[in-house]
DRENNUZA-567628 format. One record per residue (C-alpha): residue number from 1; y negated, x negated, z. Coordinates in nm, 4 decimals, m for minus. Layout:
# residues N
<lumtor><marpa>NUM</marpa><north>Y</north><east>X</east><up>Z</up></lumtor>
...
***
This chain:
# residues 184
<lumtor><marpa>1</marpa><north>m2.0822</north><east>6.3836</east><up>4.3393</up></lumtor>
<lumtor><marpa>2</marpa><north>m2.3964</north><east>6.3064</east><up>4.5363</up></lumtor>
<lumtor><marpa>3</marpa><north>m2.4447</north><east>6.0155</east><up>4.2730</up></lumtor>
<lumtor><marpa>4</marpa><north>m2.4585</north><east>6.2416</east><up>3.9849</up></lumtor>
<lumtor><marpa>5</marpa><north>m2.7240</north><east>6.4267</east><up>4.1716</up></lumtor>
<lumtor><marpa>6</marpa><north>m3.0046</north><east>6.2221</east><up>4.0585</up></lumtor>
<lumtor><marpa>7</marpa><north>m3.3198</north><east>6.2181</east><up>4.2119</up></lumtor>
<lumtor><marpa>8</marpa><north>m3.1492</north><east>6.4844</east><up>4.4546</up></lumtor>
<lumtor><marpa>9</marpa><north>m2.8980</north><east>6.2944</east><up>4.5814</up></lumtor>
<lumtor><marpa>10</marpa><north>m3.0462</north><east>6.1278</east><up>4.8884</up></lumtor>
<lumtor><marpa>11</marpa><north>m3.2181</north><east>6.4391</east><up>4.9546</up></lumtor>
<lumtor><marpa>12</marpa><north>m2.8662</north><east>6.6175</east><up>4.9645</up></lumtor>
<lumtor><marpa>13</marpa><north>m2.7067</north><east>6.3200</east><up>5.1462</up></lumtor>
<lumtor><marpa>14</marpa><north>m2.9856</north><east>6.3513</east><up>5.4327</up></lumtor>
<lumtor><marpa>15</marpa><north>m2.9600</north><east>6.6748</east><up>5.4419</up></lumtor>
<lumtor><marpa>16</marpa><north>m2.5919</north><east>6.6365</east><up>5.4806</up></lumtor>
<lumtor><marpa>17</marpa><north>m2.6411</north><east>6.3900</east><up>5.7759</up></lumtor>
<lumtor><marpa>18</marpa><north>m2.8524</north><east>6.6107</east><up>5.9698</up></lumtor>
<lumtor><marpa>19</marpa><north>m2.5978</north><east>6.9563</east><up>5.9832</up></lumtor>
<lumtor><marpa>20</marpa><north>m2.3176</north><east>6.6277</east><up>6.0326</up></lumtor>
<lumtor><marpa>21</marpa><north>m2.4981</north><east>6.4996</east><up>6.3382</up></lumtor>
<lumtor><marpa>22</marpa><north>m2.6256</north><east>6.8308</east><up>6.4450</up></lumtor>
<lumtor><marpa>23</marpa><north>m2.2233</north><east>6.9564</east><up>6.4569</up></lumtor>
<lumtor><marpa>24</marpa><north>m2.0444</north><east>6.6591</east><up>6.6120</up></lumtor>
<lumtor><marpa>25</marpa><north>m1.8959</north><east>6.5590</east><up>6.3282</up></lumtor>
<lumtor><marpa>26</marpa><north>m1.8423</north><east>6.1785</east><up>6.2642</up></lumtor>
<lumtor><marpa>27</marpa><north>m2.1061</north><east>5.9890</east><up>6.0673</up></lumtor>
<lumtor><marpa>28</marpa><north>m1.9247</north><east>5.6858</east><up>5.9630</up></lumtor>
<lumtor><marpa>29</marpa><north>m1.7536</north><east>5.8113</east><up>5.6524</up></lumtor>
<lumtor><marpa>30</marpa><north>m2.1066</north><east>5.9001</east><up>5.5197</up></lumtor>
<lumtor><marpa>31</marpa><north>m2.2440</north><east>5.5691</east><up>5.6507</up></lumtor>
<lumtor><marpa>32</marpa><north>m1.9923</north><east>5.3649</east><up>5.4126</up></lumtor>
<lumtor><marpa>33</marpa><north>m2.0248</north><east>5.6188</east><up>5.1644</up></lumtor>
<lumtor><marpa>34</marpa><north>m2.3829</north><east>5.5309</east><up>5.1736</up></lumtor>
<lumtor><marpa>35</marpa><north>m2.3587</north><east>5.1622</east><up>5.1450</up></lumtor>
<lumtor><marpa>36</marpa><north>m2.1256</north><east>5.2245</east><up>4.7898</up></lumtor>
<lumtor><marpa>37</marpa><north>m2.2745</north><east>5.4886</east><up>4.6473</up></lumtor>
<lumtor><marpa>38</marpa><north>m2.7017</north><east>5.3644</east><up>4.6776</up></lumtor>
<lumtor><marpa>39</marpa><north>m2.6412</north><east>5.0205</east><up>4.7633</up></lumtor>
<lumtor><marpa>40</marpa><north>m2.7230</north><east>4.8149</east><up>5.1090</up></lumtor>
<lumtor><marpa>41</marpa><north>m3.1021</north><east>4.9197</east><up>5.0925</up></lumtor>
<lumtor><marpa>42</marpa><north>m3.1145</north><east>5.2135</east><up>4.9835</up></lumtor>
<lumtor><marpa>43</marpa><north>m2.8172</north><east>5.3762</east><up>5.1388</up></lumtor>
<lumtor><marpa>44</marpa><north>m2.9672</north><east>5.2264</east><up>5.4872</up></lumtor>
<lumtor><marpa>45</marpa><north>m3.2466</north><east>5.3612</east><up>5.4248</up></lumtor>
<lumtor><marpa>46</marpa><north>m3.0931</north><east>5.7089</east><up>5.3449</up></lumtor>
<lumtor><marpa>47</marpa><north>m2.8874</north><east>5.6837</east><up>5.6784</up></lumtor>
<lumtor><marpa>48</marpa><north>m3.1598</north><east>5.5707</east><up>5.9047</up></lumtor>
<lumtor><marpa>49</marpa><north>m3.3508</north><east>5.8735</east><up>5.8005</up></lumtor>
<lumtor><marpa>50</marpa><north>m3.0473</north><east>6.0860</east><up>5.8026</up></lumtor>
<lumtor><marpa>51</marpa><north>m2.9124</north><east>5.9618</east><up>6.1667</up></lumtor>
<lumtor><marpa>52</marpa><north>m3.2743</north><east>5.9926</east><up>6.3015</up></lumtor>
<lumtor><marpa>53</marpa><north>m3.3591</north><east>6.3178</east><up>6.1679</up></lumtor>
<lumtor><marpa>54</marpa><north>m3.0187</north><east>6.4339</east><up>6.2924</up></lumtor>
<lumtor><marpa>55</marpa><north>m3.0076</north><east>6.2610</east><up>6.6237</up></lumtor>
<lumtor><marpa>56</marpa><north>m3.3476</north><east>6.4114</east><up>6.6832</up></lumtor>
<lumtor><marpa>57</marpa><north>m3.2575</north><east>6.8043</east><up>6.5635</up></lumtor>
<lumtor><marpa>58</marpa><north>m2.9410</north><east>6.7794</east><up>6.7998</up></lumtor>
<lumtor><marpa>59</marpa><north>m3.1542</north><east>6.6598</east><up>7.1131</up></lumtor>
<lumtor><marpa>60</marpa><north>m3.3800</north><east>6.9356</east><up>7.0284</up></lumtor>
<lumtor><marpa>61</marpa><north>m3.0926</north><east>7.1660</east><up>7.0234</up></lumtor>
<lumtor><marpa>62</marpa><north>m2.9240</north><east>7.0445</east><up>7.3319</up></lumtor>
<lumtor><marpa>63</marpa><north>m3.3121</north><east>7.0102</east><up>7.4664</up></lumtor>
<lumtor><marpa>64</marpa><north>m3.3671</north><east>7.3751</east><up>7.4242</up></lumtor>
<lumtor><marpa>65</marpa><north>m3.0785</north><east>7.5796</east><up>7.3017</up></lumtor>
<lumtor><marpa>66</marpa><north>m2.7770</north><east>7.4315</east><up>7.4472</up></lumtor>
<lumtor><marpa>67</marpa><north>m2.8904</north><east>7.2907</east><up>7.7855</up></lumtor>
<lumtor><marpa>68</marpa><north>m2.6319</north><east>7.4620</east><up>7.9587</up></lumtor>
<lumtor><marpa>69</marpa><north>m2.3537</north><east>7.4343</east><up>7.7736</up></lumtor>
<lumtor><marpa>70</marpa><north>m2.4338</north><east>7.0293</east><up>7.7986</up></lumtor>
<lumtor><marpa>71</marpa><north>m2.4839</north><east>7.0045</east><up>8.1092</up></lumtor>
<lumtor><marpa>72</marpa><north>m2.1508</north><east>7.1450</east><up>8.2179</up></lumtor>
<lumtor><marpa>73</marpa><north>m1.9753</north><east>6.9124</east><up>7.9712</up></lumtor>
<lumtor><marpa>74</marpa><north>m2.1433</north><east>6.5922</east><up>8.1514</up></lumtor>
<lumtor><marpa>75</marpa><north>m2.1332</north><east>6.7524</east><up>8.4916</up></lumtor>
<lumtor><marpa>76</marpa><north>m1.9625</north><east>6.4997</east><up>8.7079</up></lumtor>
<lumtor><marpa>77</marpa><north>m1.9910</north><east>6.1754</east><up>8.4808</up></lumtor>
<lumtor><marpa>78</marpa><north>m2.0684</north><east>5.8772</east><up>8.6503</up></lumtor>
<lumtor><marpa>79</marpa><north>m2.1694</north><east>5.6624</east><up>8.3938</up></lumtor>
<lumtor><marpa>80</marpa><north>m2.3887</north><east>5.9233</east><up>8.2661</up></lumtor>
<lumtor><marpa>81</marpa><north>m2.5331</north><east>6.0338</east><up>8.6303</up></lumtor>
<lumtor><marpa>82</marpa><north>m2.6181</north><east>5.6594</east><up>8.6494</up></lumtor>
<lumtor><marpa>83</marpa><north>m2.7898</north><east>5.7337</east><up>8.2808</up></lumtor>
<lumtor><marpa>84</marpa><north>m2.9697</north><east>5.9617</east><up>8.3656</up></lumtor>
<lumtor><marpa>85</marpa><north>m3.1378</north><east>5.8034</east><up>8.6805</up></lumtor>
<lumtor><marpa>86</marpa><north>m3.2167</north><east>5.4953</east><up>8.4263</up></lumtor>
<lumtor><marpa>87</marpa><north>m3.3782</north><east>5.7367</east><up>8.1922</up></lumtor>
<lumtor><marpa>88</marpa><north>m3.6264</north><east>5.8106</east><up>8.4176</up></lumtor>
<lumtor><marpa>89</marpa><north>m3.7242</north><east>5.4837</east><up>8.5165</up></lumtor>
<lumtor><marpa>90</marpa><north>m3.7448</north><east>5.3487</east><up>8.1870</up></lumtor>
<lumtor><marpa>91</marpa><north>m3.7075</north><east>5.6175</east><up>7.9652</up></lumtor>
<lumtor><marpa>92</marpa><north>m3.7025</north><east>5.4555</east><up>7.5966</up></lumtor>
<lumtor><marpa>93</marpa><north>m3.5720</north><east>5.1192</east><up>7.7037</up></lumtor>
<lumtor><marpa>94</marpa><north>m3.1979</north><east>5.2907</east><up>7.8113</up></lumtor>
<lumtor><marpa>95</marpa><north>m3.1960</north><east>5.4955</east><up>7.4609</up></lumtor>
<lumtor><marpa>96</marpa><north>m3.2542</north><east>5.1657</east><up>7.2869</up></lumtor>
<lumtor><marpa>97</marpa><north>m3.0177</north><east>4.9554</east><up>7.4715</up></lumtor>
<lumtor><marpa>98</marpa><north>m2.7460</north><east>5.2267</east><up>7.4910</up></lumtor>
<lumtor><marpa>99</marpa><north>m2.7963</north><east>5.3245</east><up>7.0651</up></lumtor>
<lumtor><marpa>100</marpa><north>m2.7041</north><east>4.9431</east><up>7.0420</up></lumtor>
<lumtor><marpa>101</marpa><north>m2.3849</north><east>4.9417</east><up>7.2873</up></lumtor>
<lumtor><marpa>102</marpa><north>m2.0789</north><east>5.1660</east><up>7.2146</up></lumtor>
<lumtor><marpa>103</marpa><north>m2.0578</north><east>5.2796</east><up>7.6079</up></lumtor>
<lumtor><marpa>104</marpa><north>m2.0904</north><east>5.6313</east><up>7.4634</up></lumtor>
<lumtor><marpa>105</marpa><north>m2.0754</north><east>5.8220</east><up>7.0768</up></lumtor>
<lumtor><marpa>106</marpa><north>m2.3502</north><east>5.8360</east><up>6.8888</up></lumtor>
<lumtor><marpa>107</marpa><north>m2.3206</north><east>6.2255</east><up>6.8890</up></lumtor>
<lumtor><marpa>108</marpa><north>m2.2439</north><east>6.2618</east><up>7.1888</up></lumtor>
<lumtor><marpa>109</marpa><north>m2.5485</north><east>6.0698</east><up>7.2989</up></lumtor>
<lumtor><marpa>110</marpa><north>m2.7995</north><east>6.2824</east><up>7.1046</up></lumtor>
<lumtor><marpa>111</marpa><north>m2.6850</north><east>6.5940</east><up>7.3460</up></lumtor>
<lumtor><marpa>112</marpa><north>m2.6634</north><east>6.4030</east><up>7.6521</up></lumtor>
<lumtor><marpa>113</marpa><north>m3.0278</north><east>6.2721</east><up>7.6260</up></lumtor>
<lumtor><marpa>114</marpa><north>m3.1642</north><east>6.5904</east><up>7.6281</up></lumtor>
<lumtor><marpa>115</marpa><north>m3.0780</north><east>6.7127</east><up>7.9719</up></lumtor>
<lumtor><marpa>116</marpa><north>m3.2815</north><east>6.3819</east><up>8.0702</up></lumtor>
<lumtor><marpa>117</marpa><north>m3.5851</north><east>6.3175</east><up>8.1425</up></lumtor>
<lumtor><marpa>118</marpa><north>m3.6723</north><east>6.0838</east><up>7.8198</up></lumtor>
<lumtor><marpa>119</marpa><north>m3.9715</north><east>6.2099</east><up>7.5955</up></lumtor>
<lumtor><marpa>120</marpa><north>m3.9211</north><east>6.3701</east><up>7.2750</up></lumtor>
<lumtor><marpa>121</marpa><north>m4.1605</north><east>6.0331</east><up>7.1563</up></lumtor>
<lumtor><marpa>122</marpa><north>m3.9473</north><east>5.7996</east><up>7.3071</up></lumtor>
<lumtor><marpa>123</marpa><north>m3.6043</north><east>5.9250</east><up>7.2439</up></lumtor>
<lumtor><marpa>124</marpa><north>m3.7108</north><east>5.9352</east><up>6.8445</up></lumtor>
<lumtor><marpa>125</marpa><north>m3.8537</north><east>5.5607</east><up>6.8365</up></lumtor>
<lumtor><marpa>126</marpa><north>m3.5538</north><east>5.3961</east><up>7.0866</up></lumtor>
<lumtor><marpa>127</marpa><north>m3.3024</north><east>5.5919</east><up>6.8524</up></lumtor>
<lumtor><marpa>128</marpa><north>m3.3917</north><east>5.4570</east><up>6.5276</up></lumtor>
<lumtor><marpa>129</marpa><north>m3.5023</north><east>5.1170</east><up>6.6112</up></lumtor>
<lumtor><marpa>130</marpa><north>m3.2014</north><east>5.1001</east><up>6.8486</up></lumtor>
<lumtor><marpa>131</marpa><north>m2.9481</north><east>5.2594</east><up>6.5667</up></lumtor>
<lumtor><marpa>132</marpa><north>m3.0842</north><east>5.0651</east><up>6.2816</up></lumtor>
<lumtor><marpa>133</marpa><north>m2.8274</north><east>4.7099</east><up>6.3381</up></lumtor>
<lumtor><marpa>134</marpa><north>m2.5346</north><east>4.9340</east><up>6.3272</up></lumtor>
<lumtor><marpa>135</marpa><north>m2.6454</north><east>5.1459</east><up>6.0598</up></lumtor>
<lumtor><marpa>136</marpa><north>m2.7025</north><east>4.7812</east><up>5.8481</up></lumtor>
<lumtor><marpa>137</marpa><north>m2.3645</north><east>4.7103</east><up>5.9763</up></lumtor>
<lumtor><marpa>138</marpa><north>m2.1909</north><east>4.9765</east><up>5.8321</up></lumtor>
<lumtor><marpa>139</marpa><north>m2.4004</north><east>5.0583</east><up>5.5102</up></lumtor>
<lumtor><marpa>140</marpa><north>m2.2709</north><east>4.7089</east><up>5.4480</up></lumtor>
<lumtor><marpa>141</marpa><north>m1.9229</north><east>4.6921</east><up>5.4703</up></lumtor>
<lumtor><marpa>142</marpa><north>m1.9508</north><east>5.0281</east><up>5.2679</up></lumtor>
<lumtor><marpa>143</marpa><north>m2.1420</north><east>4.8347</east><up>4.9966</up></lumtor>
<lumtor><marpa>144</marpa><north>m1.8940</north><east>4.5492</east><up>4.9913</up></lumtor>
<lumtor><marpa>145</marpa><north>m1.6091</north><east>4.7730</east><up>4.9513</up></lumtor>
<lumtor><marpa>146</marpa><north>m1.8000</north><east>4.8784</east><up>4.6257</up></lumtor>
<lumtor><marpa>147</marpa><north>m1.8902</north><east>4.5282</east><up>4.5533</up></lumtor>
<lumtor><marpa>148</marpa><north>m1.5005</north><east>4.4556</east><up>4.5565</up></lumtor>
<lumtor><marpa>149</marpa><north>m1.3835</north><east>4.7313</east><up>4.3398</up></lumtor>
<lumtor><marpa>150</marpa><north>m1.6509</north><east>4.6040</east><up>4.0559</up></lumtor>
<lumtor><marpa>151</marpa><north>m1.6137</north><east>4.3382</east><up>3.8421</up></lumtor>
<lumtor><marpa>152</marpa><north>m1.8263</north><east>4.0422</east><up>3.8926</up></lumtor>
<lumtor><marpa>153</marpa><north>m1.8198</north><east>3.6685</east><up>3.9393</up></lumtor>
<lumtor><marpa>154</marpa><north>m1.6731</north><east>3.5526</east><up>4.2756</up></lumtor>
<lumtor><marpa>155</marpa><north>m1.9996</north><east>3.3169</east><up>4.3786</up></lumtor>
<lumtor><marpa>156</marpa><north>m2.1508</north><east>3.6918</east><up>4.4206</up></lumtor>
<lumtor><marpa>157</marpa><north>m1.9579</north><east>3.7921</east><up>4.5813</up></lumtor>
<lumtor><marpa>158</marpa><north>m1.9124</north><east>3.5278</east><up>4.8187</up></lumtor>
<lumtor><marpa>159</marpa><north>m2.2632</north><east>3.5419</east><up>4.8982</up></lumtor>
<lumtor><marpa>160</marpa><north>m2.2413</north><east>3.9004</east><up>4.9733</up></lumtor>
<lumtor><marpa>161</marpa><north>m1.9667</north><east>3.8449</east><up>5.2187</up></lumtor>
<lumtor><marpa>162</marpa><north>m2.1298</north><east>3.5599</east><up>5.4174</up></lumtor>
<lumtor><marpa>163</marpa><north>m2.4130</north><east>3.7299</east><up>5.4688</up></lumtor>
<lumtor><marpa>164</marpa><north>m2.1923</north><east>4.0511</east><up>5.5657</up></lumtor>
<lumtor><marpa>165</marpa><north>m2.0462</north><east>3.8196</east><up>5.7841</up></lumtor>
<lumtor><marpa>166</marpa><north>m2.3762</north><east>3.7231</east><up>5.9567</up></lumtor>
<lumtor><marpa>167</marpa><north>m2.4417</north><east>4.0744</east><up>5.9956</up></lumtor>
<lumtor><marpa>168</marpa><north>m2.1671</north><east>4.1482</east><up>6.1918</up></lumtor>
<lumtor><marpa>169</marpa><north>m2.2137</north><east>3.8771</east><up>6.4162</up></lumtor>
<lumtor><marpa>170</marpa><north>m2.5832</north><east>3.9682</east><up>6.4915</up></lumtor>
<lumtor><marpa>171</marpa><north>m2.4982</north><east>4.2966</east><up>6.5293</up></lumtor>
<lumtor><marpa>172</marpa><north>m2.2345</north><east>4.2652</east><up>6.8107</up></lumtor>
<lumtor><marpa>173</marpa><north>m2.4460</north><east>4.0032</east><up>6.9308</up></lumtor>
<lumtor><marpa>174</marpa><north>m2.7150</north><east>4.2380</east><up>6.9660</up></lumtor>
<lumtor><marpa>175</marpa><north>m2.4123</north><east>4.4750</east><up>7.1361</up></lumtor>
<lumtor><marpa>176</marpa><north>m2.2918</north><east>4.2787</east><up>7.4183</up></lumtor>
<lumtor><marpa>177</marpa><north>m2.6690</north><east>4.1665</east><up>7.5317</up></lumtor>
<lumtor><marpa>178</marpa><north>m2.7367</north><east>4.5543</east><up>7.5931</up></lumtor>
<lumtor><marpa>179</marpa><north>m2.4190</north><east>4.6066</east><up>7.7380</up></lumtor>
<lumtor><marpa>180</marpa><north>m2.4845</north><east>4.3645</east><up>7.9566</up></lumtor>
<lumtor><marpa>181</marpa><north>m2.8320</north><east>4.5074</east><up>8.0081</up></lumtor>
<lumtor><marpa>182</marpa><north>m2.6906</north><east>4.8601</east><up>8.0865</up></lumtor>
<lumtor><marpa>183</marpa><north>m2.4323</north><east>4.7047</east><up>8.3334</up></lumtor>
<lumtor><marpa>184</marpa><north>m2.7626</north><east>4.5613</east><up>8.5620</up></lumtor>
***
């Protein structure tokens, strides 16, 4: 559907990112929907503006309209009390590290940051730099799912897959040295 769209399409599948992020509601089936429907560029660019935009509006809204209601839900977390004294030591460098391990959701995340200390400046840069090998990871293995439903000669798609391959393994890579980093 977003497809037929046109030159609307991203702007709809944004769009549709944002209120997703902004509710809770898992981005993943929009990430690999991405990756199939405008391709590994494209559709990572699409969700790297859609997952920043909306990682950004939620913080605002947990920031400003929801404070309380997050707080309670965190109230008594200890990896997240230990967060949040991180956060204000180095502010941007936790967001970054923590956007590239799985310790917590993404959603999650974007509400628990704003009862922190982090700047508005740094929570937006850390988040999409931090998001963007996942996001690659992901738009990818939607595109390759496409890839494999079309027709088209195998050395291709071979070439795709290798270097789907080498994607995942920078990307988790790239996971366990900031998990380590947030265990220090």
């Amino acid at each position: 559907w977003v497809d037929g769209l046109g030159f609307w399409g991203p702007l709809v599948f944004i769009l549709a990112y944002i209120v997703a992020t902004v509710f809770l509601l898992p981005g993943s089936v929009l990430t690999l929907g991405a990756g199939a429907v405008f391709g590994l560029f494209k559709g990572g660019l699409y969700v790297s503006i859609g997952s920043t935009i909306g990682a950004t509006a939620a913080f605002l809204v947990g920031r400003y309209f929801a404070r309380d209601w997050v707080a309670r839900k965190i109230e008594g977390n200890e990896k997240f009390t230990a967060v949040d004294e991180a956060v204000a030591e180095e502010g941007w460098k936790i967001v970054g590290l923590l956007r590239l391990s799985p310790m917590f959701p993404f959603n999650l995340l974007n509400y628990g940051f704003a009862v922190t200390r982090v700047s508005l400046r740094d929570y937006f840069l850390a988040s999409w730099i931090g998001m963007i090998p996942g996001t690659i990871m992901w738009v990818y293995i939607g595109y390759l799912a496409n890839v494999a439903a079309s027709d088209g000669d195998a050395t291709s798609k071979t070439l795709k897959i290798i270097g789907f391959v080498a994607t995942v393994i920078l990307t988790i890579t790239a996971t366990r040295i900031a998990t380590k980093a947030l265990d220090r």
